[in-house]
C-alpha positions in Angstrom: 28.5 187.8 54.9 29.0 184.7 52.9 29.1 181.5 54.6 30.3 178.5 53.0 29.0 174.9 55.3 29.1 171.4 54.2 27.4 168.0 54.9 27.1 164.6 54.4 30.9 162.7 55.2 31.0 159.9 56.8 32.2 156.2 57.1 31.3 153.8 54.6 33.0 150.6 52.6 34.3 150.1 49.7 31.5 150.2 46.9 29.8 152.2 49.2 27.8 155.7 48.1 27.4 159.2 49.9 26.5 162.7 48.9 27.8 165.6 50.1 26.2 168.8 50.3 27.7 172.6 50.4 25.5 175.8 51.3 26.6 178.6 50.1 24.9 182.0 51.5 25.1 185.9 52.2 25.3 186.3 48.0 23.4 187.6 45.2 25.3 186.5 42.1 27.4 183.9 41.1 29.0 183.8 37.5 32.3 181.8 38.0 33.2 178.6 40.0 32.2 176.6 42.7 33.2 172.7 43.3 34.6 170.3 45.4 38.4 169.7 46.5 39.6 167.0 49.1 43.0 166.6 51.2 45.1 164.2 53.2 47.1 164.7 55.6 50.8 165.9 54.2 49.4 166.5 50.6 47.9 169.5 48.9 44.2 170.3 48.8 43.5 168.8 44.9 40.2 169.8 42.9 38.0 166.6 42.6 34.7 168.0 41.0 33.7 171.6 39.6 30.8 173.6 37.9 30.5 177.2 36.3 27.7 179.1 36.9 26.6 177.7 33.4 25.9 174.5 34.3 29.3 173.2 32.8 31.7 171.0 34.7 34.5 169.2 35.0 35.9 166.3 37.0 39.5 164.6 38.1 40.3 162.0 36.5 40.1 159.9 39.2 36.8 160.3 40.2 35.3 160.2 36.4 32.2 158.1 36.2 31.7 157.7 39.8 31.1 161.2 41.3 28.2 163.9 39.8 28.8 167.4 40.5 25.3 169.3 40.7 23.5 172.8 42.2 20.1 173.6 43.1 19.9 177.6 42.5 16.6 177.8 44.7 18.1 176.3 47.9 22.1 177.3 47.2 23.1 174.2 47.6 25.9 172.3 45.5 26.0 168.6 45.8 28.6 166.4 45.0 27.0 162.1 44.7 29.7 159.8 44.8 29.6 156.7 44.3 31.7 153.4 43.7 33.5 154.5 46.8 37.2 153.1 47.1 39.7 153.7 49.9 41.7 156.3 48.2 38.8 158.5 48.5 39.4 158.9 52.2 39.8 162.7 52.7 38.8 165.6 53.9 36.4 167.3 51.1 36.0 171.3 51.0 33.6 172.8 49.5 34.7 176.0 47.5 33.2 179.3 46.1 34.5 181.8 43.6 32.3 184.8 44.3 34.1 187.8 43.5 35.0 187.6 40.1 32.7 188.1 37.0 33.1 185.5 34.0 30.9 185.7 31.1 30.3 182.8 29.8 32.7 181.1 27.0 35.6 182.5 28.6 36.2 180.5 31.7 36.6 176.6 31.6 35.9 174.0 34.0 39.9 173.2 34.2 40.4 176.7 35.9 38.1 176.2 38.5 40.5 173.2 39.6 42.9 174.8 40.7 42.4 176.4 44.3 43.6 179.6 43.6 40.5 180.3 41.7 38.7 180.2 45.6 38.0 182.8 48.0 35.4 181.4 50.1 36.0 177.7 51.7 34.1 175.6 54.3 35.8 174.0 57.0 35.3 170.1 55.3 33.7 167.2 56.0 35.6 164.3 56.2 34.9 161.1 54.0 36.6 157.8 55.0 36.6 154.4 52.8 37.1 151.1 54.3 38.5 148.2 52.4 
């Protein structure tokens, strides 16, 4: 069974740092997406960082050059660093797995692993809040 748990939110200020961490288990191959994606209340979940099983990755634009998007195959762990923190970053962040489908690589692109359709396994989140 695959479980999906994150770690790591909290409450820091602005300028601040923290990084998130997402343990993925219960699989045996992974060739397609995993990443990050965040929420507020009475808007939809939006992609903030992503990575194919071959290492590339892609980011929102709103979190380019302050947030790293990285996995550790030996302990199944995907970590998301942020940094620069600002208030807007206050959310709720899921972490997200595409385990079912097989992509060879070259033919899947970070930009559709944004979108949350690509997801079939989701932790319950870890919320992230940003004081100004």
């Amino acid at each position: 069974q695959v479980q999906v748990m994150e770690s790591g939110g909290g409450s820091v200020q602005t300028g601040g740092s923290l990084t998130l961490s997402c343990t993925v288990s219960g699989y045996s191959y992974w060739s397609s997406c995993m990443g990050w994606f965040r929420q507020v209340p009475d808007k939809e979940r939006e992609g903030v960082a992503v990575m194919l099983a071959d290492g590339d990755s892609g980011y929102a634009d709103s979190v380019k050059g302050r947030f790293t998007i990285s996995h550790d195959k030996d302990k199944n762990t995907l970590y998301l660093q942020m940094n620069s923190l600002r208030p807007e970053d206050t959310a709720l962040y899921y972490c997200a797995a595409d385990l079912d489908h097989e992509r060879a690589p070259g033919t899947w692109w970070p930009s559709h692993c944004m979108s949350t359709k690509e997801y079939n396994y989701w932790g319950q989140g870890t919320q992230v809040t940003v004081s100004s």
